[in-house]
N, C-alpha and C positions, 0 to 999 in steps of 0.2 A: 504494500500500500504506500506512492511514492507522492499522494496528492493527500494536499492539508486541506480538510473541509472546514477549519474555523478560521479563513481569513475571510476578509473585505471584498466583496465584490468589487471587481475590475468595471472604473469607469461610472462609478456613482460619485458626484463631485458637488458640495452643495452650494445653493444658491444663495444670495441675500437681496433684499428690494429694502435700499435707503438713500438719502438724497447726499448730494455733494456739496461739499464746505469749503473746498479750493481747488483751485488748478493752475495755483502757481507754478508748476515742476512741469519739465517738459515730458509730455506724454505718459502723466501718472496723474491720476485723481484723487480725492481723498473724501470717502464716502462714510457718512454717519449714520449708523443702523441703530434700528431700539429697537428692543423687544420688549415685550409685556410677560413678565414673569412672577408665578408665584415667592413670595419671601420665604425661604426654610424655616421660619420659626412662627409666625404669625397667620401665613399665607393669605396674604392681602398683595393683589396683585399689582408689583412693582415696574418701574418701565426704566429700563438697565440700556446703555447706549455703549457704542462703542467703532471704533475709527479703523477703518481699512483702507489700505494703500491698494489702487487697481489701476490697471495698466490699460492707457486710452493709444490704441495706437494714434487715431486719426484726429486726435482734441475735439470729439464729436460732444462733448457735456459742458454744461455750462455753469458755475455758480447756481445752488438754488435746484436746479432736474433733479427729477424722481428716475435712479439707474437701476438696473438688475444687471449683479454682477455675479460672477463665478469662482470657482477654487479652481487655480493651475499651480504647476511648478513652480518652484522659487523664483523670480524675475531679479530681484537684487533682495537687500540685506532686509528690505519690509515689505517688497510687494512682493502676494503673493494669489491676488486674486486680478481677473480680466473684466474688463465691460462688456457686455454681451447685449446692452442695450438701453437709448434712453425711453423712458418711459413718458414723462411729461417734462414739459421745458416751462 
C-alpha cells in the first residue's frame, strides 16, 4: 500500500471576497477581509479582519473594489494569494 489516503486533496485552494485598502506597490494589492465569527468563550458573534497581500498582474482594482481572491504559491516574502477578480468598483 504505497498511497497515503489522509492527505489534502490536490487543487482545493480557498477563496476570500474582501475589499482593497491600497495599491501603492507595483502589481500587488492589499485586500481586507472580515469574517463574522463566533467568540470561544461567550459566542456572540464577533467580526475579526485581516490583510492579504495579492498579486494584480494587470493593476485591474482600484482603492475601495469589492475582489475575490485566491490561495497560490508563495509570490514573494507576503504574497501569497492572486486576484481572480473584481467584483464591484
Amino acid at each position: 500500500m504505497s498511497e497515503n489516503t489522509t492527505t489534502k486533496p490536490q487543487g482545493l485552494r480557498k477563496t476570500r471576497v474582501g475589499v482593497v485598502t491600497s495599491t501603492k506597490m507595483d502589481k500587488t494589492i492589499v485586500v481586507e477581509y472580515v469574517a463574522r465569527v463566533p467568540h470561544p468563550k461567550f459566542k456572540k458573534i464577533v467580526k475579526k479582519s485581516k490583510k492579504f497581500y495579492a498579486h494584480d498582474e494587470n493593476d485591474t482594482a482600484k482603492v475601495g473594489d469589492k475582489v475575490r481572491i485566491v490561495e497560490t504559491r508563495p509570490l514573494s516574502r507576503l504574497k501569497r494569494w492572486e486576484l481572480v477578480e473584481v467584483i464591484t468598483h
